[in-house]
KOLKETI-440984 format. One line per 8 residues: number of its first residue (from 1); for each residue y, x, z of C-alpha. Coordinates in steps of 0.25 Angstrom, whole numbers. Layout:
<fises>
NUM = Y/X/Z; ... $
</fises>
This chain:
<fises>
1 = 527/46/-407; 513/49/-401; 503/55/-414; 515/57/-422; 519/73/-425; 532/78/-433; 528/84/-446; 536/97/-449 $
9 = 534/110/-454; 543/122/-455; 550/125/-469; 560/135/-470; 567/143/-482; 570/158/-483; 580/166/-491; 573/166/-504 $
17 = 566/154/-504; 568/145/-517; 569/129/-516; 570/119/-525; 582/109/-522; 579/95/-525; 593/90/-522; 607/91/-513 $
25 = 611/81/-501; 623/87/-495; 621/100/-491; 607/101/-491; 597/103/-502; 582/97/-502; 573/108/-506; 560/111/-511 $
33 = 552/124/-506; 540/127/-512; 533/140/-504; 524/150/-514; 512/144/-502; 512/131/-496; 521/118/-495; 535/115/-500 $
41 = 545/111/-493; 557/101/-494; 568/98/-487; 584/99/-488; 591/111/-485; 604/116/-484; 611/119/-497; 619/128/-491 $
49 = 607/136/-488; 600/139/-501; 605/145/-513; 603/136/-525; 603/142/-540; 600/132/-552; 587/134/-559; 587/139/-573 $
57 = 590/128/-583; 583/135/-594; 572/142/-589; 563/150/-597; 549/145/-603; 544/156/-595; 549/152/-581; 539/140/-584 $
65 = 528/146/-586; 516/149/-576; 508/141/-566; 517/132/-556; 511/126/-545; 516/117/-531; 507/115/-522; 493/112/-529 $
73 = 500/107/-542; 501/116/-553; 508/117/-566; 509/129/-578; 516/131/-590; 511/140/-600; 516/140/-615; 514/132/-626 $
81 = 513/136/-641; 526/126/-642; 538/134/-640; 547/131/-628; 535/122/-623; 526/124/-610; 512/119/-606; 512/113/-594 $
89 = 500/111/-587; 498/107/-570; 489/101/-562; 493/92/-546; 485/86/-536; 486/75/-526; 477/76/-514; 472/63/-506 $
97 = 464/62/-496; 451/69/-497; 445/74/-509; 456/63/-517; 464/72/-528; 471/69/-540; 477/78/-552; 486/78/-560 $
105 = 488/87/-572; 500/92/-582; 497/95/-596; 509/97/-605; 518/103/-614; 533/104/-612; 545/111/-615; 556/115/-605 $
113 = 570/109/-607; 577/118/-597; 571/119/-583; 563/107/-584; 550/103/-592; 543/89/-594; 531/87/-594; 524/75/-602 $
121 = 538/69/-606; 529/66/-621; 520/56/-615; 523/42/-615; 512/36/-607; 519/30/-595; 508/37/-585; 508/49/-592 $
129 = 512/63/-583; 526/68/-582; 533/78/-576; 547/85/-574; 547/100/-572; 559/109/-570; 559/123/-567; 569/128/-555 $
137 = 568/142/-554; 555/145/-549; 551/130/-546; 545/118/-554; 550/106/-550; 541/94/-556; 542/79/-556; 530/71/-562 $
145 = 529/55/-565; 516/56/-555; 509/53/-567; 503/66/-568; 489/62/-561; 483/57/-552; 488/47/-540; 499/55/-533 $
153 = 499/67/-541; 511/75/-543; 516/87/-550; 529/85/-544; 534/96/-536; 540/110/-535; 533/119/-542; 531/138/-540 $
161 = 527/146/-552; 513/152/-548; 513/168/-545 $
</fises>
């Protein structure tokens, strides 16, 4: 069609590289790569062609800890005077059109129950923030209500552990 362009852009994996699989389909799995610089990339891959481990179920309170961040969203874990319990602390944007930004922030305490972490499972109020964090290897994976700010911010994503 006349004004219309195809949208693509080359992504490709080395030896080495770590993903984060999302699920299974046959013989492929749909992959997440987050680079150390620039944008993530999804997409299915064949199974065949990674070798897949299995995170730790029971990391250590220090594989949590430090500054994490995915894109311009951060989160950091540093300890807290209760033992087994983390602080968890972040901030997200959403950027519109122009100067249009919204934030959102974390600002918590949990405890981790294997590789995984919630964070304001005590609140009640039903627009309160929420969010799911597991540690796979060297990744956080979150999932947040959307609750956690402003209109269309997220903290869901894959996170790296800052060098």
């Amino acid at each position: 069609m006349p004004g219309k362009r195809k949208m693509s852009r080359e992504a490709y994996l080395v030896p080495g590289d770590k993903v984060v699989i999302a699920r299974t389909f046959q013989k492929f799995a749909c992959s997440w790569y987050s680079p150390a610089k620039g944008l993530p990339t999804v997409g299915w891959i064949k199974a065949a062609d990674l070798r897949i481990t299995n995170p730790n179920p029971n990391p250590p309170v220090s594989a949590w800890l430090g500054d994490w961040s995915y894109s311009e969203n951060t989160i950091s874990f540093t300890h807290n005077k209760l033992a087994g319990y983390l602080n968890v602390t972040g901030e997200a944007f959403w950027k519109g059109f122009g100067d249009n930004i919204h934030i959102g922030e974390l600002d918590d305490r949990a405890k981790p129950a294997g590789n995984q972490l919630k964070v304001g499972e005590r609140e009640t109020d039903g627009y309160a923030c929420k969010a799911t964090i597991r540690l796979i290897n060297n990744f956080l994976v979150v999932r947040d209500n959307m609750n956690c700010g402003g209109v269309n911010v997220t903290f869901s994503g894959v996170y790296r552990k800052k060098k």
